[in-house]
C-alpha positions in Angstrom: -52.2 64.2 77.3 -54.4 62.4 75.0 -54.6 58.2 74.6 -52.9 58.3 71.3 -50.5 60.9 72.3 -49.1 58.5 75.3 -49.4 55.5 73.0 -47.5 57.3 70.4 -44.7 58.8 73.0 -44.5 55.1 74.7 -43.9 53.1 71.4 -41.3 55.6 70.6 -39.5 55.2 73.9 -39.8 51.6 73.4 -38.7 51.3 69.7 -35.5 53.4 71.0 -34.9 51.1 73.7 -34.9 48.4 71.4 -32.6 50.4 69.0 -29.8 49.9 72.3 -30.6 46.4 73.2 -29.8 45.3 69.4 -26.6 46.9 69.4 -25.7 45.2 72.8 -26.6 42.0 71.0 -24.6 42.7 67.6 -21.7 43.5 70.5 -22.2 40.6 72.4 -22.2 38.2 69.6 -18.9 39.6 68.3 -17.3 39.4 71.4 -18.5 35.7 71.7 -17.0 35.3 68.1 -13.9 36.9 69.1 -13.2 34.5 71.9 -14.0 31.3 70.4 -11.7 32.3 67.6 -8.7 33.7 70.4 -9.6 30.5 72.2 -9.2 28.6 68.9 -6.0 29.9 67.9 -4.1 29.8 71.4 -4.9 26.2 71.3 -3.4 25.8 68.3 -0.1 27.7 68.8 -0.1 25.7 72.0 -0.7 22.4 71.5 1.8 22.7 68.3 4.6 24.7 71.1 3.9 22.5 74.4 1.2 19.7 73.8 -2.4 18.5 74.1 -2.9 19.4 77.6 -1.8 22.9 77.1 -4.5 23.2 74.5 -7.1 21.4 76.7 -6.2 23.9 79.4 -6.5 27.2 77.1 -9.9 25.8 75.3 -11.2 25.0 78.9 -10.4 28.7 80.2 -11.7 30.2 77.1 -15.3 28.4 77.6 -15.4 30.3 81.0 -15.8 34.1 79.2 -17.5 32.6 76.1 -20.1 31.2 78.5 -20.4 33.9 80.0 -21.1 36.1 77.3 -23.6 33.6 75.8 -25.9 33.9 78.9 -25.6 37.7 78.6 -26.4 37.8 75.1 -29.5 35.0 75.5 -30.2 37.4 78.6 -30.6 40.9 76.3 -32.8 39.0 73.0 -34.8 38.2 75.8 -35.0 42.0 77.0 -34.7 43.0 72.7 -38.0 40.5 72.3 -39.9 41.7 75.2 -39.2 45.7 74.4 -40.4 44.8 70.7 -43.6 43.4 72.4 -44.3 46.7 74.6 -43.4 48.7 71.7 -46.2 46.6 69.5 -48.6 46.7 72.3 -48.2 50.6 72.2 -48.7 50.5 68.6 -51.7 48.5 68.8 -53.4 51.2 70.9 -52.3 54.1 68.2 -54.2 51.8 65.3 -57.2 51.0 67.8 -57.9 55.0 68.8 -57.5 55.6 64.9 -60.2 53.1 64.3 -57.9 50.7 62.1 -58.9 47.6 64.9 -60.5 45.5 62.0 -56.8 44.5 61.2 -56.5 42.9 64.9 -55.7 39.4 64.5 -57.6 38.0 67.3 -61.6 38.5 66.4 -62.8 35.4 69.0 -64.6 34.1 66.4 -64.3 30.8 67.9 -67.1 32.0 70.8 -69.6 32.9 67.7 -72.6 31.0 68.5 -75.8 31.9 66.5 -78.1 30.2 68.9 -76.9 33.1 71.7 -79.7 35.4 72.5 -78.1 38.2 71.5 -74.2 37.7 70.6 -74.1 37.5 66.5 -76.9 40.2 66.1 -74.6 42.5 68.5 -70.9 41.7 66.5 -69.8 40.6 69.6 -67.1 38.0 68.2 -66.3 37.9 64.9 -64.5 40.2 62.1 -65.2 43.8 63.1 -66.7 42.6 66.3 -66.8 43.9 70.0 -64.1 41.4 70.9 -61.1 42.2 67.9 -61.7 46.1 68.8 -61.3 45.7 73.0 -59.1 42.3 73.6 -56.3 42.1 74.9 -56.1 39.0 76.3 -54.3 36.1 74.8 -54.0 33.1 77.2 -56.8 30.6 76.9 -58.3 31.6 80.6 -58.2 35.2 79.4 -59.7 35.0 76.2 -62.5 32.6 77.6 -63.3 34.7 80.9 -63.6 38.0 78.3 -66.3 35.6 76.0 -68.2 35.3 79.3 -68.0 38.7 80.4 -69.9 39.5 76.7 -72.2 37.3 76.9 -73.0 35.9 80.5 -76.3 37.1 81.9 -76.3 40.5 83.9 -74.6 39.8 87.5 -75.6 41.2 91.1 -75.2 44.8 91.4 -72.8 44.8 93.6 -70.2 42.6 91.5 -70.5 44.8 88.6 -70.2 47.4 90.8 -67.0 46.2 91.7 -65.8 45.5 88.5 -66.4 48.7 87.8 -64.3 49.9 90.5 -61.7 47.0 89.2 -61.2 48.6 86.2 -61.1 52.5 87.0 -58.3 51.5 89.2 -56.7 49.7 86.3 -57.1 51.9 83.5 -54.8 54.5 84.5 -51.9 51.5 85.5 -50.9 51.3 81.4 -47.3 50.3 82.0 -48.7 47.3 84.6 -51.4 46.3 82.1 -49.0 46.8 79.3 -46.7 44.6 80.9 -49.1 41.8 81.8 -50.1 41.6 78.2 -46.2 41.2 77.0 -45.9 38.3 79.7 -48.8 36.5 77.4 -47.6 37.9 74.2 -43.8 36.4 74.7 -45.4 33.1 73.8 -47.7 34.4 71.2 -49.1 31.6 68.5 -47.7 29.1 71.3 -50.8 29.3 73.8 -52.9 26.9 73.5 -55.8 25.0 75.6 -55.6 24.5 79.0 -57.9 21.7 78.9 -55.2 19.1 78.9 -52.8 20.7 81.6 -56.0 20.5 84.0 -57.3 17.1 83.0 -53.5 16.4 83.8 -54.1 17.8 87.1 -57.1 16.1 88.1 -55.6 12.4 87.3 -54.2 10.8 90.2 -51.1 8.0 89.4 -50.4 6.7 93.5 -47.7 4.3 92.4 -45.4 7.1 92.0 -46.4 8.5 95.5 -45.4 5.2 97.1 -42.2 5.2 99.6 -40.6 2.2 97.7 -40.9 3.7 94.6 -39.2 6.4 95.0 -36.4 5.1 97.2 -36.3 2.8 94.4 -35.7 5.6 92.0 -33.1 6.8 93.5 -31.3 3.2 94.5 -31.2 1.4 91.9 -29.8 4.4 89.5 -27.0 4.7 91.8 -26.6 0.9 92.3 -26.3 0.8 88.3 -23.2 3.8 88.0 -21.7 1.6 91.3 -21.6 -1.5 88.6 -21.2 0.4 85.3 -18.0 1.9 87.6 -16.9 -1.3 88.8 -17.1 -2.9 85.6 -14.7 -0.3 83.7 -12.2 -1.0 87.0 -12.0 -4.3 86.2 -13.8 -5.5 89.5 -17.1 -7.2 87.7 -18.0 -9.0 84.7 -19.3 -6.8 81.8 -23.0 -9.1 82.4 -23.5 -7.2 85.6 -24.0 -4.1 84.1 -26.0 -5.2 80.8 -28.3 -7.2 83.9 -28.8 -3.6 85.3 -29.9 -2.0 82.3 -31.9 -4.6 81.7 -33.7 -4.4 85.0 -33.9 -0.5 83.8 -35.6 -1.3 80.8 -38.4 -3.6 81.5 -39.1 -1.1 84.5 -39.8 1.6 81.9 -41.3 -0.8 79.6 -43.7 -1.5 82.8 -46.7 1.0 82.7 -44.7 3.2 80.0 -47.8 4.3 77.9 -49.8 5.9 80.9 -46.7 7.7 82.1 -45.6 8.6 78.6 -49.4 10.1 78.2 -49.1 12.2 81.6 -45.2 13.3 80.7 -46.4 14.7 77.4 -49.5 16.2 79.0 -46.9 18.6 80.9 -44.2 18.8 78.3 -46.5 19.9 75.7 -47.4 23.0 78.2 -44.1 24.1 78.9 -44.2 27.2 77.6 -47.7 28.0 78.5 -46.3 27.5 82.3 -43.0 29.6 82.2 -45.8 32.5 80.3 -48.6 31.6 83.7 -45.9 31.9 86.1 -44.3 35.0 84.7 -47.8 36.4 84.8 -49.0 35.4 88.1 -45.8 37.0 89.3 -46.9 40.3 87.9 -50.1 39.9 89.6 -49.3 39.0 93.2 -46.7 41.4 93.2 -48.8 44.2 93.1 -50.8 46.0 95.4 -54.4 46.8 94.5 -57.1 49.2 96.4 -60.3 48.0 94.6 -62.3 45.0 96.5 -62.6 42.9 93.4 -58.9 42.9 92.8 -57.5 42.1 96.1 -60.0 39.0 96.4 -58.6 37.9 92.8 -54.9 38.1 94.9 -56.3 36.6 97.6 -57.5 33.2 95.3 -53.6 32.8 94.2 -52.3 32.1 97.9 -52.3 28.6 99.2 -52.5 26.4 102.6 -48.6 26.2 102.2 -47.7 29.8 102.1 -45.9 29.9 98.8 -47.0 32.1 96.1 -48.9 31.1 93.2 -46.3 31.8 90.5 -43.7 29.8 92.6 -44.9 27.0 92.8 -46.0 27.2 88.6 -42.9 28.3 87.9 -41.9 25.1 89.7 -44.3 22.7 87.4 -42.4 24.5 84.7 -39.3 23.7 85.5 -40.0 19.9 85.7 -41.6 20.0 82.1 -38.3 21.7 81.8 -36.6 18.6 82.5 -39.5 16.2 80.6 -38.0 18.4 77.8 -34.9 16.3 78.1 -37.1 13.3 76.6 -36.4 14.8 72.8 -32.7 14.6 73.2 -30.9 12.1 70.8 -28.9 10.8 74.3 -32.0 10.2 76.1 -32.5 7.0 75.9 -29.2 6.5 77.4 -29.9 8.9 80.2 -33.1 7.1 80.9 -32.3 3.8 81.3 -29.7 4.6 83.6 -31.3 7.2 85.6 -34.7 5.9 85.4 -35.5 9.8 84.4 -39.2 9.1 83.0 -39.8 8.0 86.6 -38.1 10.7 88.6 -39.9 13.0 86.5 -43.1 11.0 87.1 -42.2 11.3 91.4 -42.3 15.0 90.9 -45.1 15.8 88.9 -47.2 13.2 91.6 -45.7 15.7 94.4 -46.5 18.9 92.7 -49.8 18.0 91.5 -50.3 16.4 95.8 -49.6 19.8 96.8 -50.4 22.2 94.2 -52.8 20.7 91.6 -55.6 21.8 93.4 -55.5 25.0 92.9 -54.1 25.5 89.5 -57.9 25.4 88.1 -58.2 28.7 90.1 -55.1 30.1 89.6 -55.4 30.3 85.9 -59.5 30.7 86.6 -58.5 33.9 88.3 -55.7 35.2 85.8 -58.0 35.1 83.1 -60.5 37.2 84.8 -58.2 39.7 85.7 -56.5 39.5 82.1 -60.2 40.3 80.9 -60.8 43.6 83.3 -58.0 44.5 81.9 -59.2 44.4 78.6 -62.3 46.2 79.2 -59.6 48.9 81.3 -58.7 49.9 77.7 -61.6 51.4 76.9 -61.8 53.3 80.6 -58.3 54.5 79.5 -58.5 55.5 75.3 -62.5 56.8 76.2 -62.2 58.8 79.8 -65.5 60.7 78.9 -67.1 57.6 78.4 -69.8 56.6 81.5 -69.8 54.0 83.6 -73.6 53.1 84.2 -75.9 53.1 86.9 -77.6 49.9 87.3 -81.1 50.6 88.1 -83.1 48.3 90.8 -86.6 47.3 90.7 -88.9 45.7 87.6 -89.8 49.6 86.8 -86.6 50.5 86.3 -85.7 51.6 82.4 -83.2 52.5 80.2 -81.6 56.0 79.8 -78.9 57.0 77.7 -77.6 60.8 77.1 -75.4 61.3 74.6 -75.5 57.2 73.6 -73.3 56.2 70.4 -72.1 52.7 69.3 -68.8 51.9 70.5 -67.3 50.3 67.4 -68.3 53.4 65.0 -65.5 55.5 66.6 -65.2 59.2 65.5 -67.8 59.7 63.0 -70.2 58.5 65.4 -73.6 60.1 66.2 -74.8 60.3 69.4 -78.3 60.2 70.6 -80.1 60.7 73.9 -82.6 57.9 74.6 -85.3 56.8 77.6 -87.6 54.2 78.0 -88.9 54.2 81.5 -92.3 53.7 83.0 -94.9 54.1 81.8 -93.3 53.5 78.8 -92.4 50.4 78.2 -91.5 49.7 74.1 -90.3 52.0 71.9 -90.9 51.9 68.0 -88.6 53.1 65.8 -89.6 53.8 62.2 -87.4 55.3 59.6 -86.3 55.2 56.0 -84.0 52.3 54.3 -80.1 53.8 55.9 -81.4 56.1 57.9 -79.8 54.5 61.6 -82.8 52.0 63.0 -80.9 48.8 63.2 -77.7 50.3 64.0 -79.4 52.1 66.8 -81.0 48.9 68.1 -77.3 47.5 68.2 -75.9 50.7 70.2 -79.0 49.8 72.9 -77.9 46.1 73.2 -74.0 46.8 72.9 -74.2 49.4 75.4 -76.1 47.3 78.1 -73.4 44.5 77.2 -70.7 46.8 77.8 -72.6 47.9 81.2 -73.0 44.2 82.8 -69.3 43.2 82.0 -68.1 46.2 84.3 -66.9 48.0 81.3 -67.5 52.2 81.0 -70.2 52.9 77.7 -70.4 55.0 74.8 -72.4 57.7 76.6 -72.1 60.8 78.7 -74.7 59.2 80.9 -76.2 55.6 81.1 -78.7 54.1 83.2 -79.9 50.6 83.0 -81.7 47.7 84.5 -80.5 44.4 84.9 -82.6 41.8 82.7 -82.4 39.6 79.8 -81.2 40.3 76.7 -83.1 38.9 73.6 -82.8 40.5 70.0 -83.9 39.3 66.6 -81.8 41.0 63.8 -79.9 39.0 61.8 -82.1 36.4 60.9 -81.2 33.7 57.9 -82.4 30.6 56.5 -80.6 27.6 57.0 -80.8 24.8 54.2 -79.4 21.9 56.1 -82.1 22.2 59.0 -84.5 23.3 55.9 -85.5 26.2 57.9 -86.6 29.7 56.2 -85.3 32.7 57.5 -89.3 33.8 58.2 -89.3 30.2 60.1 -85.9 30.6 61.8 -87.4 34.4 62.9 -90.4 32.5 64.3 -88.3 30.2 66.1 -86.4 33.1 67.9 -89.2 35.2 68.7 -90.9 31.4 70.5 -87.7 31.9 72.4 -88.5 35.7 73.7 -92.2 35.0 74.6 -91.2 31.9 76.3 -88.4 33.6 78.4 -91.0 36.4 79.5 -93.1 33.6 80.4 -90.8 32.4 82.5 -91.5 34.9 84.6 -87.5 36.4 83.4 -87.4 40.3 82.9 -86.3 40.4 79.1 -85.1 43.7 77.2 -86.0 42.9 73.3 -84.6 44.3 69.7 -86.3 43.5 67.2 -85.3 44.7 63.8 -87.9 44.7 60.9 -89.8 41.6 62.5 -92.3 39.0 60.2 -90.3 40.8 56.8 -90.3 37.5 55.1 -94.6 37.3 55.2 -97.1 39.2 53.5 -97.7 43.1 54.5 -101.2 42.4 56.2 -100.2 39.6 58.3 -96.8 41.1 59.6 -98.5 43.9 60.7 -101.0 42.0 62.3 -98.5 39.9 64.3 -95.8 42.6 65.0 -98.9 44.6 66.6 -100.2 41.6 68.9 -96.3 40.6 69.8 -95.9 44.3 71.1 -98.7 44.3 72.8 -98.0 40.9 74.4 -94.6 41.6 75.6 -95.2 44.9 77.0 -98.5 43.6 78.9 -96.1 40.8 80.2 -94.0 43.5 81.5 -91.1 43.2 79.0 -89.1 45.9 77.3 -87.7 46.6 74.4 -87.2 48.4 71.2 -88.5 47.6 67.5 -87.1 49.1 64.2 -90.1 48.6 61.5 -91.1 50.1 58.0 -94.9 49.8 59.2 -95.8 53.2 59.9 -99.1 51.8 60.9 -97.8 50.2 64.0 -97.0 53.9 65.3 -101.1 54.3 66.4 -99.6 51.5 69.0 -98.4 54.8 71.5 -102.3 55.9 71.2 -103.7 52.3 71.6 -101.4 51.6 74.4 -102.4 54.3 76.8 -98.6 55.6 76.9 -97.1 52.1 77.6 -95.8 52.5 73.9 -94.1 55.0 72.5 -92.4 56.3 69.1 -89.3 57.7 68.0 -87.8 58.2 64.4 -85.1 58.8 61.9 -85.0 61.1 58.8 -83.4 61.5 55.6 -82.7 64.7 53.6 -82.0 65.5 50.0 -78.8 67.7 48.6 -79.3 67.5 44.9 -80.3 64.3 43.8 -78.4 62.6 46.9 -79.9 61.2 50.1 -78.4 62.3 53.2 -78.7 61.2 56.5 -78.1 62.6 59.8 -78.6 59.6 62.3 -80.3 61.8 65.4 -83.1 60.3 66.6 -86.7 62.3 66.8 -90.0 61.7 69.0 -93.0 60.8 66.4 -93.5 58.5 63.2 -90.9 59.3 60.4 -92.5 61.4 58.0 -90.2 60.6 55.0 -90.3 57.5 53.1 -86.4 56.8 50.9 -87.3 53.6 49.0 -89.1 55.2 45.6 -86.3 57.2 45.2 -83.7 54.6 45.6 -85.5 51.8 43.5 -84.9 55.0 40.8 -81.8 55.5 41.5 -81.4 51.7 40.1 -82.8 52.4 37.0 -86.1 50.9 37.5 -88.2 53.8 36.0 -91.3 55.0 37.6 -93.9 57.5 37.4 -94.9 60.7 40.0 -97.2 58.2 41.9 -94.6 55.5 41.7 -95.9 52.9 39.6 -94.1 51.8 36.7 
């Protein structure tokens, strides 16, 4: 069955599920409605036919079913919300397979950086980026650990190997990784940071550790009810209790910024912890074949034994009780109890045993949130390849039957190799006619290959090395920088990088475009030359036919490839495969015509 077919069947399933669990609710809440109102109108007849306590004694016995039925019906909008979530999920993939992704909320366009080698020339993050069309991960570790998967430089072999292996064995696991991303999507808009719950983690507060203080804690509260008690007998003044109270509140008053600070640090993640334990759960409670996957299990369990999500779920349930802190009768309930320092002794002892290790914990749920990601596209794309990574400096790139991901069905595929002795190839072409976006399917394709992920390609073979483009190129008025300065600037930052001694994979799209016509030829022909003498490679889009006699001059180490246009009528077609050879067509007269500029046979005006 095809991706869209099981997305389509699932969501279906789901949305009739849901259909049930709402009418259990409507029940439930009606039944609730009927009791309180029996409960209501018992007490009335009896208080009015026996007297108060009667009626005390009926509402008290009617709170036992309507309680009852309130924790059932809080029980199935929990299972209604979650449902609705799978169902969405499911939808999600339908409108991602039909190519309607650019509607994706999340586009990670808060990892855009324009000084990245290669991210904004490649749409990595960003509207219609790599990100909005293959996320789905949305905690703060997850998103974050999918970033660096995109843009990180290429790991060993071995470990994207074995993300490689990671993902296979998750791509076919849809209802686990379905139900991993509705554990994160059940506190969706609510997720933030995770900065503060870990800068939480690493502060240390040792008063609250200390044996007096907490027998203290727990004394003096009881020593408190004990005169509060005595004083309603009868037995002590009313001053013995106010005394108490007193001692109460300059204890809290004592320190109370710093603890107030760490309190709301943990409260303030509630929900984010009751989402990371529900998640961890899903994740230890599995059992995975693929190396990578059983280490990331293995990084959850602890010196103590307990499992990961226990002992979050635990954290959770004391910012459960820091909750408390908003209620109107809390300042009651604190001066008496002491509460802000109870809550203070537990946090001290979870954080003693566990805060450790919650940096990892959520370190290692992100990553596994982010091979599941890339899993999707193992899953909607099975004919897709996952590469071979090629060892040793001659290793090149192959591609057969390479397309850009993000193009989806109207997609032309190309075959494509640049291996030794070949070491740059130069791409010319008409204005439209695929250059630049073939340049991108090169550099998204090898992205795609280091994070683990399968490409867009029946097969795919691939070095690792350094990524460097120079596309998208713009001036910037602030830093009074031209965009022809700005391209110098990023080409410094190639040459120096293959000076380094670093083995760098360049794109360079239309390169020296803001100069004169004699001196960018000039430089784009010694800048090719210099990088593949230094042992770089990479591609080059360009307009300069003339730079095509580089494949002759270079002795083979340089070779050419082209795009074409045709004519139907008066209109320019295009059919995106890519030749061996200079282009032989030239688009630009026709189009500068086809604005109305008029011009002669020989093109002048």
């Amino acid at each position: 069955m095809q991706p869209q077919h099981i997305y389509a069947r699932r969501e279906a399933a789901y949305r009739r599920l849901g259909d049930r669990q709402r009418q259990a609710a409507v029940r439930l809440s009606n039944a609730r409605l009927g009791v309180a109102l029996a409960g209501l109108l018992l007490a009335v007849l009896l208080y009015r036919a026996v007297g108060p306590r009667a009626a005390w004694g009926a509402a008290a016995l009617s709170a036992i079913p309507f309680a009852f039925l309130a924790r059932r019906h809080g029980r199935v909008l929990r299972r209604l919300r979650y449902t609705e979530t799978l169902a969405e999920i499911n939808r999600t993939g339908v409108e991602r397979i039909a190519g309607r992704w650019g509607a994706f909320p999340d586009t990670g366009a808060e990892f855009a950086d324009d000084e990245h080698p290669f991210a904004s020339d490649l749409d990595l993050f960003g509207q219609g980026s790599v990100f909005q069309w293959l996320s789905a991960s949305h905690t703060a570790p997850g998103r974050a650990a999918l970033a660096r998967l995109l843009t990180g430089p290429p790991p060993e072999p071995g470990e994207i190997q074995a993300r490689q292996q990671a993902v296979a064995e998750l791509a076919p696991a849809l209802g686990w990784r379905q139900r991993l991303e509705a554990e994160a999507l059940q506190a969706a808009g609510e997720l933030g940071p995770v900065e503060p719950l870990l800068e939480w983690a690493r502060q240390s507060h040792p008063l609250y550790a200390h044996p007096l203080v907490r027998f203290g804690a727990w004394a003096l509260p009881g020593a408190a009810l004990l005169v509060i008690g005595l004083s309603f007998l009868g037995r002590l003044t009313w001053q013995a209790p106010v005394a108490m109270l007193a001692l109460h509140f300059l204890l809290l008053r004592t320190g109370g910024a710093a603890r107030s600070q760490a309190l709301n640090a943990v409260f303030r993640q509630e929900r984010e912890l009751r989402t990371y334990a529900g998640m961890l759960r899903h994740l230890e409670t599995r059992t995975f074949s693929s190396p990578w996957l059983r280490d990331r299990q293995a990084q959850l369990r602890s010196g103590r034994g307990e499992a990961a999500h226990l002992q979050v779920r635990r954290l959770s349930r004391i910012a459960e009780r820091i909750s408390n802190r908003a209620n109107a009768m809390f300042l009651i309930l604190n001066i008496v109890l002491l509460w802000d320092i109870h809550c203070m002794i537990s946090l001290e002892a979870w954080k003693r045993e566990s805060g450790r290790l919650l940096p990892t914990w959520l370190r290692t749920l992100g990553e596994v949130e982010a091979l599941a990601s890339l899993a999707i596209v193992r899953f909607e794309h099975p004919d897709w390849a996952f590469p071979e990574i090629a060892e040793g400096r001659r290793a090149g790139i192959t591609g057969a039957g390479m397309g850009h991901p993000l193009i989806g069905d109207g997609r032309v595929c190309n075959d494509f190799a640049l291996v030794e002795p070949v070491r740059v190839a130069v791409i010319t072409g008409s204005n439209m006619s695929g250059k630049s976006t073939f340049l991108r399917t090169v550099g998204v394709n090898l992205v795609l290959a280091y994070a683990g992920a399968p490409v867009c390609a029946a097969r795919f073979a691939c070095p690792r090395v350094q990524l460097w483009t120079c596309m998208r190129v713009e001036d910037n008025l602030q830093q009074r920088i031209s965009a022809f300065y700005a391209e110098i600037l990023r080409i410094k930052r190639i040459v120096e990088a293959v000076r380094g001694g670093a083995r760098v994979c360049f794109l360079l799209d239309e390169i020296f475009k803001g100069t004169n016509s004699r001196d960018r030829h000039t430089g784009a022909r010694a800048l090719i030359s210099q990088l593949q003498r230094a042992g770089a490679i990479g591609l080059v889009s360009t307009h300069d036919l003339e730079l095509g006699e580089l494949e002759r001059e270079s002795g083979g180490r340089i070779i050419n490839y082209h795009f074409r246009e045709y004519y139907e009528g008066n209109e320019i077609r295009f059919d995106y495969k890519l030749r061996p050879g200079i282009s032989p067509t030239r688009n630009a007269l026709h189009l500068i015509r086809m604005a109305g500029i008029e011009l002669d046979e020989e093109g002048a005006p």
